[in-house]
C-alpha positions as protocol buffer text, in pm:
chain_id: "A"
residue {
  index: 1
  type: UNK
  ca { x: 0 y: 0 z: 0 }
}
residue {
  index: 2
  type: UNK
  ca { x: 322 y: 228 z: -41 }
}
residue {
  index: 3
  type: UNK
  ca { x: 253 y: 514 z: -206 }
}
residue {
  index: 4
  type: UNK
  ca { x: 462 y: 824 z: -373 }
}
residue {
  index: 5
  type: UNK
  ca { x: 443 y: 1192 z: -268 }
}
residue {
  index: 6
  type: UNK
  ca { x: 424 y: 1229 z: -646 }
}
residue {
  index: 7
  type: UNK
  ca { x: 162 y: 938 z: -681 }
}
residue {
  index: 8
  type: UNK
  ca { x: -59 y: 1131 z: -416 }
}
residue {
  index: 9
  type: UNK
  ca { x: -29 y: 1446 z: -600 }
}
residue {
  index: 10
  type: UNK
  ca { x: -142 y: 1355 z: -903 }
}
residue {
  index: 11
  type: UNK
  ca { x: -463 y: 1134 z: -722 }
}
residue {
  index: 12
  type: UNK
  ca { x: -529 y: 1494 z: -562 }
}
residue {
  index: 13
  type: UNK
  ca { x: -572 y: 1664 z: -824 }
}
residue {
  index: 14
  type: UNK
  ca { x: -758 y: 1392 z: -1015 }
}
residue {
  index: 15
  type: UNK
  ca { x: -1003 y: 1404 z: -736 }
}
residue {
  index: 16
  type: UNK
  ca { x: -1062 y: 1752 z: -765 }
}
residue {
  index: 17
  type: UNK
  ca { x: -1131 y: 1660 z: -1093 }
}
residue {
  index: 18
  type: UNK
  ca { x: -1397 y: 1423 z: -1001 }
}
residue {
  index: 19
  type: UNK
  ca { x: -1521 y: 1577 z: -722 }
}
residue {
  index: 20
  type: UNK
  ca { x: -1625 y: 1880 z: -979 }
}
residue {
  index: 21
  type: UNK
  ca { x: -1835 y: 1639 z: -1204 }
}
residue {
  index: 22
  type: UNK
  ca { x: -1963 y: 1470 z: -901 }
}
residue {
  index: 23
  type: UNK
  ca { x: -2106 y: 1802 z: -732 }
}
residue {
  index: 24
  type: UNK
  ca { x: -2218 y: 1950 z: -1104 }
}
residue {
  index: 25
  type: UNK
  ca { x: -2389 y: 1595 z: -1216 }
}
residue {
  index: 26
  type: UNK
  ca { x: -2478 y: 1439 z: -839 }
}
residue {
  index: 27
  type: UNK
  ca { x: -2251 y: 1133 z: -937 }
}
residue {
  index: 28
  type: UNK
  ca { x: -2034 y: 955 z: -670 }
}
residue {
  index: 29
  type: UNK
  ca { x: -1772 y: 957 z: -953 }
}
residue {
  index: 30
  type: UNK
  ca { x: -1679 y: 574 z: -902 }
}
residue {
  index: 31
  type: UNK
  ca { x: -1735 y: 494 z: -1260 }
}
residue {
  index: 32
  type: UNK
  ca { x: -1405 y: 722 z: -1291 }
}
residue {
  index: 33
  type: UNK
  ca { x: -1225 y: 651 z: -980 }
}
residue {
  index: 34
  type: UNK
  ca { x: -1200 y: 278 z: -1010 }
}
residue {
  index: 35
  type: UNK
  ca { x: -1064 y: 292 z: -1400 }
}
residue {
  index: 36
  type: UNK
  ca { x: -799 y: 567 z: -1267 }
}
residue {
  index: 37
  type: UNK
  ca { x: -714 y: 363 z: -950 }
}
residue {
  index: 38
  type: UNK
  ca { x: -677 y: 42 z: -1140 }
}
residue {
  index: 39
  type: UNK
  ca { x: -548 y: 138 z: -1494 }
}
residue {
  index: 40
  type: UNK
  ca { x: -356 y: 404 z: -1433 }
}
residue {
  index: 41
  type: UNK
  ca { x: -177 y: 350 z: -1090 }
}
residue {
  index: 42
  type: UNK
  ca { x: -203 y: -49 z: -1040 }
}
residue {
  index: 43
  type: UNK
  ca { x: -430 y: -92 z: -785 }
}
residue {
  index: 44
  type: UNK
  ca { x: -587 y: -434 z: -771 }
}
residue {
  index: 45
  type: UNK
  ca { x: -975 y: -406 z: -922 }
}
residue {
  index: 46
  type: UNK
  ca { x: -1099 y: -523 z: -531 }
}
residue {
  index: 47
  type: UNK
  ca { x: -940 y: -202 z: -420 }
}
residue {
  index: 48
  type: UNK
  ca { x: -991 y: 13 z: -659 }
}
residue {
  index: 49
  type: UNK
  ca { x: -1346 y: -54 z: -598 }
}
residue {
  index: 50
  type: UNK
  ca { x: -1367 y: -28 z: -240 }
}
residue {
  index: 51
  type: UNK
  ca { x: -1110 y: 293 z: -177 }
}
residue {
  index: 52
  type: UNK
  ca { x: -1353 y: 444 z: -465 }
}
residue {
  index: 53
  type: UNK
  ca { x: -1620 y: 365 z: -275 }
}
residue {
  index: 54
  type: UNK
  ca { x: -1516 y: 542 z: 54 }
}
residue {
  index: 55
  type: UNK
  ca { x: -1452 y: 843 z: -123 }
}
residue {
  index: 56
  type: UNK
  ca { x: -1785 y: 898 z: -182 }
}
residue {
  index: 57
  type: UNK
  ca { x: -1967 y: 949 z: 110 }
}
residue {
  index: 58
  type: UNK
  ca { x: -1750 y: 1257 z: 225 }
}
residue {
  index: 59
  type: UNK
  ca { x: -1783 y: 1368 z: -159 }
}
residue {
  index: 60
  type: UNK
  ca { x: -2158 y: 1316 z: -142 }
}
residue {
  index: 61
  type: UNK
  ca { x: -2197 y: 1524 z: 192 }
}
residue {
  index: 62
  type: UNK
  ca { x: -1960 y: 1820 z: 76 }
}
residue {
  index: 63
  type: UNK
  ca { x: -2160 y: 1867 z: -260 }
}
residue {
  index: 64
  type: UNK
  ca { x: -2487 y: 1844 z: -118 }
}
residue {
  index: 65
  type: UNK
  ca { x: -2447 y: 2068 z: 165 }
}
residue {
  index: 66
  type: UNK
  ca { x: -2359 y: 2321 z: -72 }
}
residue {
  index: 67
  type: UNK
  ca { x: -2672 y: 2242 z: -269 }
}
residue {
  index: 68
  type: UNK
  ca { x: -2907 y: 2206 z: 13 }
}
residue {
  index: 69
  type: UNK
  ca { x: -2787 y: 2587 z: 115 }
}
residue {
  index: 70
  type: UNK
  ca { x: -2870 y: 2725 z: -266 }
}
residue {
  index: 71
  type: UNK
  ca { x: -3158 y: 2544 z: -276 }
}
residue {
  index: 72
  type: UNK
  ca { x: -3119 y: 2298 z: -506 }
}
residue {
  index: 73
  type: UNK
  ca { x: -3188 y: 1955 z: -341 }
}
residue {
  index: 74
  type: UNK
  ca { x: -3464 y: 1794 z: -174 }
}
residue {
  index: 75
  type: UNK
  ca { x: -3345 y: 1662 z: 145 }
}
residue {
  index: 76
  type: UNK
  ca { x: -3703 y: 1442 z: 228 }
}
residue {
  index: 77
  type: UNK
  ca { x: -3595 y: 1292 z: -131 }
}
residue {
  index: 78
  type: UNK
  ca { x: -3253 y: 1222 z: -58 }
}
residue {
  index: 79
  type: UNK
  ca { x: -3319 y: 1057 z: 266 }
}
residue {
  index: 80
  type: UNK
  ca { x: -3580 y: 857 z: 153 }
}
residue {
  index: 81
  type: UNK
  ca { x: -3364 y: 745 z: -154 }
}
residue {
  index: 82
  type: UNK
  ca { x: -3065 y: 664 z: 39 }
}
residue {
  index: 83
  type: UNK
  ca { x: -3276 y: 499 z: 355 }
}
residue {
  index: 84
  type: UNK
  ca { x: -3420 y: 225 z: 86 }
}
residue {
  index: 85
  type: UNK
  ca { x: -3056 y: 240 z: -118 }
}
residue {
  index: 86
  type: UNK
  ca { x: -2809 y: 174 z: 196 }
}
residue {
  index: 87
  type: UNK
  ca { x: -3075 y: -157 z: 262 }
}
residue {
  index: 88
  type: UNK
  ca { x: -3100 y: -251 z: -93 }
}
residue {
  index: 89
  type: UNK
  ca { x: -2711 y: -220 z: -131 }
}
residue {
  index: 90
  type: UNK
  ca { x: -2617 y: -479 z: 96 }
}
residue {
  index: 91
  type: UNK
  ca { x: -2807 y: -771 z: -77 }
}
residue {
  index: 92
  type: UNK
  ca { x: -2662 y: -607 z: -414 }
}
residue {
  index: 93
  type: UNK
  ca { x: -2333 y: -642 z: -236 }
}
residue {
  index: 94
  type: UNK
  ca { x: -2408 y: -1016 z: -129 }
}
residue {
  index: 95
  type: UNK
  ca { x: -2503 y: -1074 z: -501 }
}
residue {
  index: 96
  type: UNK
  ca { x: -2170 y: -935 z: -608 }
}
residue {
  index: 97
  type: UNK
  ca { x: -2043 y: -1243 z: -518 }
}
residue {
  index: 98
  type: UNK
  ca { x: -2209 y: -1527 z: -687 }
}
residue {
  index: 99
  type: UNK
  ca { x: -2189 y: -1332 z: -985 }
}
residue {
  index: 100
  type: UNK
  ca { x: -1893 y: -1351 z: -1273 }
}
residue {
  index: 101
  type: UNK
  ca { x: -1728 y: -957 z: -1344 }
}
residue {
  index: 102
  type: UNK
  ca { x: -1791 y: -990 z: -1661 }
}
residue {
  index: 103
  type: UNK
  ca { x: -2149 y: -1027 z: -1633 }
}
residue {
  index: 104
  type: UNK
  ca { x: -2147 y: -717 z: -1336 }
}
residue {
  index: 105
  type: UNK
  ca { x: -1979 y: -496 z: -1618 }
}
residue {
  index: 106
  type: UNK
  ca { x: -2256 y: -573 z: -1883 }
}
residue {
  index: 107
  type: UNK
  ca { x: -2499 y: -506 z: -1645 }
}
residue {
  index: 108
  type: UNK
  ca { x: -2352 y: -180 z: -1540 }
}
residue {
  index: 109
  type: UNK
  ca { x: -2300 y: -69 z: -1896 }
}
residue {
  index: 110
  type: UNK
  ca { x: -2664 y: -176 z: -1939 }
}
residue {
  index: 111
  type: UNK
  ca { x: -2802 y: 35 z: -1692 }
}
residue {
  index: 112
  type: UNK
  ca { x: -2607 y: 326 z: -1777 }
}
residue {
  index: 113
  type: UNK
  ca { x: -2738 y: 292 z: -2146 }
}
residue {
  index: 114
  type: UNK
  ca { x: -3057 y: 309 z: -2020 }
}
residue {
  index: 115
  type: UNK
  ca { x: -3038 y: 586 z: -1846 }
}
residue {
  index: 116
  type: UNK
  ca { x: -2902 y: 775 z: -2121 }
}
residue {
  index: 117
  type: UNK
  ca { x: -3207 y: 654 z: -2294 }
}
residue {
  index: 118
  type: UNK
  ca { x: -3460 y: 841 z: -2005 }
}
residue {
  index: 119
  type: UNK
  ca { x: -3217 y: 1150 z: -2009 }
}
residue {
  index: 120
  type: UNK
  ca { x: -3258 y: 1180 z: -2365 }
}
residue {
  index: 121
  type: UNK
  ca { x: -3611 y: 1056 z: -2359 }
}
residue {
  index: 122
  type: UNK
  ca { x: -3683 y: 1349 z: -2072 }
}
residue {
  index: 123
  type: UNK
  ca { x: -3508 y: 1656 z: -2330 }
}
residue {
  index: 124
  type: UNK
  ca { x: -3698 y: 1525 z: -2620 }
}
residue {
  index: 125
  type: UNK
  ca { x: -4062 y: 1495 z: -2395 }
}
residue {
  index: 126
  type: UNK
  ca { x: -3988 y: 1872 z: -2303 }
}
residue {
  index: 127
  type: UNK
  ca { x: -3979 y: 2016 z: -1955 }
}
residue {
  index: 128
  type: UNK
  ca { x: -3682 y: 2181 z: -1860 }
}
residue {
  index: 129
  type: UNK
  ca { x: -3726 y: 2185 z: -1475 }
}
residue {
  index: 130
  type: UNK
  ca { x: -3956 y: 2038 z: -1217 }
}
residue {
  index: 131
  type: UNK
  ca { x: -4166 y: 2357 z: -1281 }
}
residue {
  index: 132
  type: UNK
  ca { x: -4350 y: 2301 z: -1615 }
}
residue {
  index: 133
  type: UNK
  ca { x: -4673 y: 2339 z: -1429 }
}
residue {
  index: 134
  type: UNK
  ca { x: -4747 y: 2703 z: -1267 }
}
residue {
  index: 135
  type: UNK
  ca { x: -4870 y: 2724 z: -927 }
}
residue {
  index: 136
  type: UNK
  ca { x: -5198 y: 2743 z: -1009 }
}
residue {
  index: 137
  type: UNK
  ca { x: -5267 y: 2476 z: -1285 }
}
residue {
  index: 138
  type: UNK
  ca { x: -5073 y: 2264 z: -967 }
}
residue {
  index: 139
  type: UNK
  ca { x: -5299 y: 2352 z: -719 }
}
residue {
  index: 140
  type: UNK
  ca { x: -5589 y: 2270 z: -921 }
}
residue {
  index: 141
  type: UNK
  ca { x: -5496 y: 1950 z: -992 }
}
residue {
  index: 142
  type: UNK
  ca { x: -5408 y: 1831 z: -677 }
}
residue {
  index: 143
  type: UNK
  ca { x: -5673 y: 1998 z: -509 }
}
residue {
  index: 144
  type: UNK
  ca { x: -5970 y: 1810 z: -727 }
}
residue {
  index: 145
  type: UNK
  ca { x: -6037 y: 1563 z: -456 }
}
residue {
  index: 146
  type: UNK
  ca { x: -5915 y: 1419 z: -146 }
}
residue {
  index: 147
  type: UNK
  ca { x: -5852 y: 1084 z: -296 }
}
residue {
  index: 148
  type: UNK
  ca { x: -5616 y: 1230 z: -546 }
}
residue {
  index: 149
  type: UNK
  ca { x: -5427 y: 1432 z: -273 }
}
residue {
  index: 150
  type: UNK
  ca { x: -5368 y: 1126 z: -28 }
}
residue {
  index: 151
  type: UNK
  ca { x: -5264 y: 928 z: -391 }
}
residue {
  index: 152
  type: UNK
  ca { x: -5017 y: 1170 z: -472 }
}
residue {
  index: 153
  type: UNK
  ca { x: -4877 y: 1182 z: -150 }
}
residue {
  index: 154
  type: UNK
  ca { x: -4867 y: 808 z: -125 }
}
residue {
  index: 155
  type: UNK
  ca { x: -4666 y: 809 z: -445 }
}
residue {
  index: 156
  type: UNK
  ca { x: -4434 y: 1093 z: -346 }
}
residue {
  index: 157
  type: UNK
  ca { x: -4309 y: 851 z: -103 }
}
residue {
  index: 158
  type: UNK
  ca { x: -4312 y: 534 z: -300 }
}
residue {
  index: 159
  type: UNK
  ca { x: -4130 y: 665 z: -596 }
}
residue {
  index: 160
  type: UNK
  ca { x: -3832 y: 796 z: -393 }
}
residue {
  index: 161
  type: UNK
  ca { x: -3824 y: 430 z: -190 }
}
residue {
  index: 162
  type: UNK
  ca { x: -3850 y: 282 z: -525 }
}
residue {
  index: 163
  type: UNK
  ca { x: -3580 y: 435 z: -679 }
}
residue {
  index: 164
  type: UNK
  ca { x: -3304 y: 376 z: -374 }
}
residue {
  index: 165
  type: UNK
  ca { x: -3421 y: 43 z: -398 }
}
residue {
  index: 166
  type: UNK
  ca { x: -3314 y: -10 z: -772 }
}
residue {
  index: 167
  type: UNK
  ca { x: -3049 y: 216 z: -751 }
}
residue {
  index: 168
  type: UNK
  ca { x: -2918 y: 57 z: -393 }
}
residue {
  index: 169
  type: UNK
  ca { x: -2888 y: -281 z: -544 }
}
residue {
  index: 170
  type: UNK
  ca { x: -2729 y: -184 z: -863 }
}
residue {
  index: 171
  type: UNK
  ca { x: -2458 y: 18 z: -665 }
}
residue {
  index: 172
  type: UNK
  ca { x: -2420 y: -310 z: -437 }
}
residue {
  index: 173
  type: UNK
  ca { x: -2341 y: -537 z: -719 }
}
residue {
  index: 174
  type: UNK
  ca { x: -2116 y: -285 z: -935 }
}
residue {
  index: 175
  type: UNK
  ca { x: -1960 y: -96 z: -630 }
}
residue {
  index: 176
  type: UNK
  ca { x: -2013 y: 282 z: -711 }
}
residue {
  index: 177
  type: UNK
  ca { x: -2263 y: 533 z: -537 }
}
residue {
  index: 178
  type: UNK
  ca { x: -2577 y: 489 z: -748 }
}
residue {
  index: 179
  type: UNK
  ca { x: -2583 y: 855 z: -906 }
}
residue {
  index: 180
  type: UNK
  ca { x: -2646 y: 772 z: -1267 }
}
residue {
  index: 181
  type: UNK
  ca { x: -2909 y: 580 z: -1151 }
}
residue {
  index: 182
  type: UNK
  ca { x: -3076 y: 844 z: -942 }
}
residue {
  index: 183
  type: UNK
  ca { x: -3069 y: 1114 z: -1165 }
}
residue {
  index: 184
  type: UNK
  ca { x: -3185 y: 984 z: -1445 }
}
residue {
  index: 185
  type: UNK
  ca { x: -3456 y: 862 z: -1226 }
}
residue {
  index: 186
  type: UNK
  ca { x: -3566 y: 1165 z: -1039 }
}
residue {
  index: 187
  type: UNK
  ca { x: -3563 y: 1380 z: -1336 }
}
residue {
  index: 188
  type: UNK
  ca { x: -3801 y: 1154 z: -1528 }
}
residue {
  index: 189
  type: UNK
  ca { x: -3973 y: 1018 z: -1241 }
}
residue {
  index: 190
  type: UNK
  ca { x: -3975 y: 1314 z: -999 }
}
residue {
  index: 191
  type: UNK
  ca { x: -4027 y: 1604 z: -1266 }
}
residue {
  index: 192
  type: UNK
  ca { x: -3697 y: 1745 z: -1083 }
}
residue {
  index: 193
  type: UNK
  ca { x: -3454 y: 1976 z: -1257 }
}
residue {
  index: 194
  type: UNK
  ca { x: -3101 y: 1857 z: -1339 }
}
residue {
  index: 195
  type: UNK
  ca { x: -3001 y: 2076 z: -1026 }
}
residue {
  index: 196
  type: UNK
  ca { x: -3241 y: 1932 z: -840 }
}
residue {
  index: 197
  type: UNK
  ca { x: -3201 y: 1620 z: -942 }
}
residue {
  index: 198
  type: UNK
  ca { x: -2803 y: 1595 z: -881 }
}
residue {
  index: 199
  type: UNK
  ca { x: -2834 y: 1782 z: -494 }
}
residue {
  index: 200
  type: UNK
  ca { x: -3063 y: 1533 z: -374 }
}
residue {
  index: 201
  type: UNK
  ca { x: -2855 y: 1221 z: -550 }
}
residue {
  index: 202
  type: UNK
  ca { x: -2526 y: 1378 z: -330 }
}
residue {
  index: 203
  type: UNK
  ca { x: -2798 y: 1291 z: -34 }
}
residue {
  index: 204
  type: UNK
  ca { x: -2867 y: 922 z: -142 }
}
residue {
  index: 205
  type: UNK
  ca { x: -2538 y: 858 z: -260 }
}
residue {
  index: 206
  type: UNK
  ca { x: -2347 y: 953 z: 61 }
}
residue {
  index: 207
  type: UNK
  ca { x: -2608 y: 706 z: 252 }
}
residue {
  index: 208
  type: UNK
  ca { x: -2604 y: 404 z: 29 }
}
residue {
  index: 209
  type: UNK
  ca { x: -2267 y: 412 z: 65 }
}
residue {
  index: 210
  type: UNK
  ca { x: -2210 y: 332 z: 433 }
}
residue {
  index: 211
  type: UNK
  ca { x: -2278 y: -35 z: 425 }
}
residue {
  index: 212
  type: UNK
  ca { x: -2058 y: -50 z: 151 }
}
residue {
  index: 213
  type: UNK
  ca { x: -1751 y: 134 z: 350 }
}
residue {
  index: 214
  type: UNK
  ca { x: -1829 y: -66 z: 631 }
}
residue {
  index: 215
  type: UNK
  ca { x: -1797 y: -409 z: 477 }
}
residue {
  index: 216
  type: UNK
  ca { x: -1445 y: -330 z: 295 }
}
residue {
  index: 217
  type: UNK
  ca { x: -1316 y: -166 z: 571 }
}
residue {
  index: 218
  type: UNK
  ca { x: -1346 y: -486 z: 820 }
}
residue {
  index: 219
  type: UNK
  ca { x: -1266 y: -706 z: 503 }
}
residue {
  index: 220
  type: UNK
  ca { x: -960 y: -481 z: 475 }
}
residue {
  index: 221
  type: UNK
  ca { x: -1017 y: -385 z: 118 }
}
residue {
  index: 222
  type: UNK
  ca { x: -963 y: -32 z: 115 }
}
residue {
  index: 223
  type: UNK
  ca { x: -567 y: 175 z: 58 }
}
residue {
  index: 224
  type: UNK
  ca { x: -637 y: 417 z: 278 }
}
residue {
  index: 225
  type: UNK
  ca { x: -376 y: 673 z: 161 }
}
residue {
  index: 226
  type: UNK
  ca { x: -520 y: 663 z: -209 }
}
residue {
  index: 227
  type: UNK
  ca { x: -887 y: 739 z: -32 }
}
residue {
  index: 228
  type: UNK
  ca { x: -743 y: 1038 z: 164 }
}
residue {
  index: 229
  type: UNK
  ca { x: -602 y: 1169 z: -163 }
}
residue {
  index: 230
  type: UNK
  ca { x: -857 y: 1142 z: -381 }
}
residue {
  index: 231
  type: UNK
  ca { x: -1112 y: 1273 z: -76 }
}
residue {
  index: 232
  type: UNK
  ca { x: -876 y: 1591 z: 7 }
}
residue {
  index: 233
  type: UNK
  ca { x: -943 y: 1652 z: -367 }
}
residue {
  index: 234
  type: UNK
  ca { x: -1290 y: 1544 z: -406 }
}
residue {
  index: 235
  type: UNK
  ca { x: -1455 y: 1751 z: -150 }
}
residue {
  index: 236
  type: UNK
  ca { x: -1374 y: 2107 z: -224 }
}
residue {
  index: 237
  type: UNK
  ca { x: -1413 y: 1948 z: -579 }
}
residue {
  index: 238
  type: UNK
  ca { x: -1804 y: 1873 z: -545 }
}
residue {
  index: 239
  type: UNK
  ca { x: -1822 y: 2248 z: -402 }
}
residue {
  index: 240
  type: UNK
  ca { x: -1703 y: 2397 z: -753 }
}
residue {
  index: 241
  type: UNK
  ca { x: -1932 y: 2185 z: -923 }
}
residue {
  index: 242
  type: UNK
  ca { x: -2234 y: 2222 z: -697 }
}
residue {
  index: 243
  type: UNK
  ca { x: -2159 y: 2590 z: -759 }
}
residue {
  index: 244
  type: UNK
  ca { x: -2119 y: 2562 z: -1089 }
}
residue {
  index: 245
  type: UNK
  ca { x: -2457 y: 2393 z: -1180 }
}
residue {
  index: 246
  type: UNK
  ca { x: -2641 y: 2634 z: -983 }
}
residue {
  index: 247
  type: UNK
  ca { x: -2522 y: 2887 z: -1243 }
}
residue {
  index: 248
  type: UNK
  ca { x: -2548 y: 2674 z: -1561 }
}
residue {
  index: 249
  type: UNK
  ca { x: -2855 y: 2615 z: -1794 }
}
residue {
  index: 250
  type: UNK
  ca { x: -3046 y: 2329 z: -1831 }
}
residue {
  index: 251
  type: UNK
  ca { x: -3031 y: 2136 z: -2137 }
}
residue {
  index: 252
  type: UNK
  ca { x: -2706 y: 2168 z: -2212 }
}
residue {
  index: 253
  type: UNK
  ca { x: -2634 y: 2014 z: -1857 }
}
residue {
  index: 254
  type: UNK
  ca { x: -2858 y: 1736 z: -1940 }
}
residue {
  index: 255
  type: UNK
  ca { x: -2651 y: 1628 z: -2301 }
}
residue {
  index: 256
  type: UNK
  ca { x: -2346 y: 1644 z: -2104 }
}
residue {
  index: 257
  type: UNK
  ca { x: -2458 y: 1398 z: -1791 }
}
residue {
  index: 258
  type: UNK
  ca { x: -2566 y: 1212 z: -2134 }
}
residue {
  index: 259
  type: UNK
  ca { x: -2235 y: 1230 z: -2251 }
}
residue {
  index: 260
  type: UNK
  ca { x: -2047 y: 1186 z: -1941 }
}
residue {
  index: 261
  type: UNK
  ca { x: -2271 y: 862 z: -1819 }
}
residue {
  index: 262
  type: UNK
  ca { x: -2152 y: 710 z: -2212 }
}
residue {
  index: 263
  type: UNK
  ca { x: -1764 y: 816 z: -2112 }
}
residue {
  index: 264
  type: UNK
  ca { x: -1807 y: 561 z: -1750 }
}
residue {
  index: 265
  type: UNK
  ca { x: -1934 y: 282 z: -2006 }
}
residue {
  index: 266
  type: UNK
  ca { x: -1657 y: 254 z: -2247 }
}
residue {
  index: 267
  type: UNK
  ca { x: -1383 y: 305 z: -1940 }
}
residue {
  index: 268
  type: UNK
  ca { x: -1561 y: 46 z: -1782 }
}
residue {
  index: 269
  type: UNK
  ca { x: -1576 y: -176 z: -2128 }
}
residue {
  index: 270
  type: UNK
  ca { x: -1214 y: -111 z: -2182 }
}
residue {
  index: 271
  type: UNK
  ca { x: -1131 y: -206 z: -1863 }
}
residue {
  index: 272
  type: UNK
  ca { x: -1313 y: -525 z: -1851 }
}
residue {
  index: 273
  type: UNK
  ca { x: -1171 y: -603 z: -2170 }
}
residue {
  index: 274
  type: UNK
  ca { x: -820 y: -506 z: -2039 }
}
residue {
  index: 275
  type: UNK
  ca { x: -837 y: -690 z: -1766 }
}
């Protein structure tokens, strides 16, 4: 686990790097940890994968505290995705095991195709923000009966629950924080914004990935000293990008999480095929 002053300068930086994507696009940023971690500086794929994965809750919680103070996060949402995510991980996590890597890397890629599909899907459907309605064509709507109001709020929570469920086990079996799965979701789903969307995502991910932590940590998985570099770059990282986002407009945002979710694929394709 020896590692160069130059070596940890160069992971610091990286991390900044990431940590910028990961506060603009509400990613963990695992999908470009673990290829930099294993590819680039040797680290065996089980570490890679867990040091990745203990960077993110401390980048998740330093990009979404920036969003929750400029308003651009649900924290009910979060919770409630990461409560059903941090369960749903651990049987992912368990399934992990009985399953080949080259099946958990088609599987990843799949997912991440298919949220590139809703993303897409979402900019071609129209709606730039979870504010196509105006207040009052809102309050009419949800105001017609009593029924509808208790249905709506029964599916504000189910929808949330549902997606850290899907999104929990997914980042169980593949290792990373969940984000390109929550997104996705929330903005189709949830009628959020891309800010929106990528503040409360920072939530989930920095919950679901606890168990995860956890269960390398006591398996002694993890190279610390790559973690602490890549998180001393990583969290004023997710700041910049939480910032950033804040600032930025819409659509183009959504092409390039498009783009950037299709970038994690091939690394992770070229690294299975690599390996």
């Amino acid at each position: 686990m020896y590692m160069g002053l130059l070596d940890f300068i160069i992971v610091t930086v990286c991390g900044f790097g990431i940590g910028a994507f990961s506060g603009m696009f509400g990613i963990g940023g695992g999908g470009l940890i673990v290829p930099l971690l294993h590819m680039a500086f040797g680290l065996p794929i089980i570490a890679a994968t867990s040091t990745s994965l203990l960077t993110i809750a401390p980048t998740g919680i330093s990009g979404s505290i920036k969003h929750i103070r400029q308003k651009t996060a649900s924290l009910k949402t979060g919770l409630l995705i990461g409560g059903s995510g941090a369960f749903a991980s651990v049987g992912g996590s368990l399934a992990a095991d009985s399953l080949p890597e080259y099946l958990i890397v088609v599987l990843t890629v799949a997912v991440i195709l298919f949220s590139v599909g809703m993303m897409l899907w979402a900019q071609i459907k129209g709606g730039d923000s979870d504010t196509t309605a105006n207040p009052e064509e809102r309050l009419s709507r949800n105001a017609t009966s009593l029924e509808k109001h208790q249905q709506n709020k029964l599916i504000s929570l189910a929808l949330p629950l549902c997606i850290g469920l899907i999104a929990g086990g997914i980042a169980g079996i593949v290792g990373v924080g969940g984000g390109f799965i929550i997104v996705p979701f929330c903005v189709v789903y949830l009628g959020f914004s891309m800010k929106k969307a990528a503040g409360t995502s920072l939530i989930a991910i920095a919950i679901i990935a606890v168990p995860g932590i956890v269960t390398h940590a006591l398996a002694d998985h993890i190279w610390w000293l790559y973690g602490l570099a890549i998180i001393i770059g990583t969290i004023p990282g997710a700041q910049l990008g939480a910032w950033l986002i804040a600032r930025l407009p819409e659509r183009p945002m959504r092409f390039a999480f498009a783009g950037l979710l299709l970038i994690v694929g091939a690394m992770m394709l070229l690294q299975e095929f690599l390996g």
